[in-house]
C-alpha positions in Angstrom: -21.1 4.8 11.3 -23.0 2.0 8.9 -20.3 -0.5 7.5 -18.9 0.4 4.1 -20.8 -2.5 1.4 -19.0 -5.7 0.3 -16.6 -5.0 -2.5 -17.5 -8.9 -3.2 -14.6 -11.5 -4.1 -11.6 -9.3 -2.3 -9.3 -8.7 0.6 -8.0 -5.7 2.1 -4.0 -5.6 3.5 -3.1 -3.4 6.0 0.8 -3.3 5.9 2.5 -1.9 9.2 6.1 -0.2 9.7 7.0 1.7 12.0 10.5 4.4 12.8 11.4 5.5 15.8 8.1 6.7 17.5 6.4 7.2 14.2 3.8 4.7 12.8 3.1 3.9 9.4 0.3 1.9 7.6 -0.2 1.5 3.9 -3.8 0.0 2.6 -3.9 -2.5 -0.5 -7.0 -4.1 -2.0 -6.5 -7.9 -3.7 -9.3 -9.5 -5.6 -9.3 -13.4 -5.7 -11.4 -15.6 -8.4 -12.6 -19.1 -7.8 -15.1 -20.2 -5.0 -16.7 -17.4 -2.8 -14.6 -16.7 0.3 -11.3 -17.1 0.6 -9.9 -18.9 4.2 -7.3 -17.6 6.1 -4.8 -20.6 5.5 -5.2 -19.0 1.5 -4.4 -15.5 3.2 -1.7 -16.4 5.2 -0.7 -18.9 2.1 -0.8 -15.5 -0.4 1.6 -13.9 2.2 4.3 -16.2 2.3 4.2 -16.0 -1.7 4.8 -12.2 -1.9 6.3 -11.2 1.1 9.7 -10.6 0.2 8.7 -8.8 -2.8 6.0 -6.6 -1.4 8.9 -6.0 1.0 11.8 -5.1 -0.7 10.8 -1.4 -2.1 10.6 -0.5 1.9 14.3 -1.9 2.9 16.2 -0.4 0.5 14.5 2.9 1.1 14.0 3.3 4.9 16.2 4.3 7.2 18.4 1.8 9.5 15.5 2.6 12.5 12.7 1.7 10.1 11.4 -1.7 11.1 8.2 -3.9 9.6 5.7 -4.6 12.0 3.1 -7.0 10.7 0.5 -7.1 7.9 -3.3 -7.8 8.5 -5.4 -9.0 5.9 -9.2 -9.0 5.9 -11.6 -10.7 3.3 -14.0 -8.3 2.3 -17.0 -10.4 0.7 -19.0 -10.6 3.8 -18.9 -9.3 7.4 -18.0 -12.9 8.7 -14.8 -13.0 6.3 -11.1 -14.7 7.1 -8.9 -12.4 9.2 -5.3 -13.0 9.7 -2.4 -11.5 11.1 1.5 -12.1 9.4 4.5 -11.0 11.5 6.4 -8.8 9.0 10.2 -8.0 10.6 12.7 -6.6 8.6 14.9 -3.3 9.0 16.0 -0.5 6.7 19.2 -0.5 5.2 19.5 3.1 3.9 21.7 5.7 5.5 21.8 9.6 5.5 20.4 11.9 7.1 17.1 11.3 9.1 13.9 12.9 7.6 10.5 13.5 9.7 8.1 10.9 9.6 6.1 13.1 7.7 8.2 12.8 4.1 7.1 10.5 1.8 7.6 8.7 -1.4 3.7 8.8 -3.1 2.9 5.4 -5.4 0.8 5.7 -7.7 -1.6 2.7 -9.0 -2.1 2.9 -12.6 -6.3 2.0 -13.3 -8.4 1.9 -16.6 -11.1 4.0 -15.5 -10.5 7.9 -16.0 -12.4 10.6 -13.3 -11.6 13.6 -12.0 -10.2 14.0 -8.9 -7.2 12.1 -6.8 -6.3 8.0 -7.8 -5.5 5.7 -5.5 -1.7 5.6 -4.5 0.2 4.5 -1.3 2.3 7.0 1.0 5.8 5.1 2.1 7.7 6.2 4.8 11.2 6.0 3.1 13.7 8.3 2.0 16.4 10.5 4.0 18.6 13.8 3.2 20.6 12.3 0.9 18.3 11.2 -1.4 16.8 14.8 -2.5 17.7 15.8 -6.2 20.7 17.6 -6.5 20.1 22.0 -5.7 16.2 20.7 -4.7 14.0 20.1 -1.5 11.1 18.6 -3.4 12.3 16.1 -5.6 13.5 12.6 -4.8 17.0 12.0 -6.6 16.6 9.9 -9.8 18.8 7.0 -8.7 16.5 6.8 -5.3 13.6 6.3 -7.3 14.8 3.9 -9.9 15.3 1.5 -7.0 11.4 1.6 -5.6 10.1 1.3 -8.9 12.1 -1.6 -9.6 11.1 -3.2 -6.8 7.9 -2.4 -7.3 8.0 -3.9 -11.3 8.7 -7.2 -9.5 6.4 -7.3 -6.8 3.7 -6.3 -9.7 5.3 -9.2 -11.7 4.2 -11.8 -9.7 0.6 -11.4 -10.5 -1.5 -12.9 -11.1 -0.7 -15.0 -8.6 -2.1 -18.7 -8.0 -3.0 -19.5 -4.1 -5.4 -22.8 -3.5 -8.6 -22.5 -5.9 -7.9 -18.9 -6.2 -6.0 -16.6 -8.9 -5.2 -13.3 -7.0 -4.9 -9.5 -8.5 -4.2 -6.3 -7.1 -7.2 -3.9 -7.2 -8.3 -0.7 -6.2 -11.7 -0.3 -4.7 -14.0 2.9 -4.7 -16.4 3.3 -2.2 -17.6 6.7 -2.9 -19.0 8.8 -5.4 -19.8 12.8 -5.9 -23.6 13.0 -6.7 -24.8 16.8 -7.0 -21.6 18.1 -5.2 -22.5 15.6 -2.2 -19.8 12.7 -1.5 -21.9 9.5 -0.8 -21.5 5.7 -0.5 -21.3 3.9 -3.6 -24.4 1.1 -3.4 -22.1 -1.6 -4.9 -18.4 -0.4 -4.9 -16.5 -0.5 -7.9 -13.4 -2.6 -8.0 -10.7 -1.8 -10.6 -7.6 -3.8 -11.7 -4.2 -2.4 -10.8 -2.0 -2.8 -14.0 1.2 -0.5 -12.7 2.8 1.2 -9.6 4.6 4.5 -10.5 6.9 5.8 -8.2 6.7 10.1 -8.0 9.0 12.2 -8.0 7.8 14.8 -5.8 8.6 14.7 -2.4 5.3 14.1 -0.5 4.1 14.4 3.3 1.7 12.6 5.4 1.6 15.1 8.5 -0.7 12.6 10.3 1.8 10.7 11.4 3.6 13.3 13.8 0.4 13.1 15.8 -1.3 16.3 16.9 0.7 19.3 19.0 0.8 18.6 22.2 -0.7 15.0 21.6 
């Protein structure tokens, strides 16, 4: 498979959790002004800034036998970008009653640009039995919710954020596009600005993360 085009001035984050025997990732896109290329002292400098932020939405949600792993971040403006790797340890503190790793909490990233079809949002792998409405088994309980999207106002608070020469953003970017029914690679991907994370209410699943039956 040919590699996906540049996106130009940005980095992609892949942040890793994990519960029990059931791993989790969660992909985020960060566009960075200033001088072309951004060096992996800047990356592992933009960590450090956010870190207990970008973290805090998980602990408060996941289980006691959720645990961070580490988050990899990638500069996307070439194929010879900055790489590196940030050990990312902290543990769930919520309690009652153990959910599959399936269930979970959709974000959604509020962007300018209106189209058809599914916006970019995150999965987390939070919540437990006790945090289903009241009489319901598909909606998160209001009080539950309040808490990620407060911890998501903060973490979204911080930007833009300052690290080196560079003034750092949360994006989305698109890859492809729907031409005559066909889904295709975008010749120059578009990048959009992330101005909000919305927390749903509807109790979500990510069924790739039991694995196949039998695997």
């Amino acid at each position: 498979m040919p590699a996906l085009p540049s996106p130009g001035q940005v980095f992609k984050t892949i942040y890793k959790y994990h519960a029990d025997d059931c791993i989790a990732e969660n992909i985020n896109y960060f566009s960075y002004d200033g001088a072309s290329g951004i060096s992996a002292a800047d990356l592992a400098s933009f960590f450090g800034a956010v870190a207990t932020d970008w973290n805090a939405p998980y602990v408060g949600a996941a289980s006691t036998n959720t645990n961070g792993d580490d988050v990899q971040l990638i500069d996307l403006s070439s194929s010879t970008g900055a790489e590196d790797t940030e050990v990312n340890t902290w543990t769930g503190t919520n309690t009652g009653g153990t959910l599959p790793g399936s269930v979970a909490v959709c974000v959604s990233d509020v962007i300018s640009r209106r189209y058809r079809g599914g916006h970019p949002r995150n999965y987390m792998m939070v919540g437990l039995g006790n945090d289903f409405e009241s009489s319901s088994m598909k909606f998160w309980q209001a009080g539950f919710l309040t808490n990620i999207q407060n911890g998501w106002n903060s973490f979204m608070a911080l930007f833009p954020v300052t690290i080196g020469a560079h003034i750092i953003r949360p994006v989305n970017v698109s890859y492809y596009e729907t031409v005559a029914g066909v889904k295709t690679v975008r010749p120059t991907p578009l990048v959009d600005v992330i101005h909000e994370k919305i927390a749903r209410d509807r109790v979500c699943t990510q069924r790739r993360r039991l694995g196949r039956i039998g695997g």
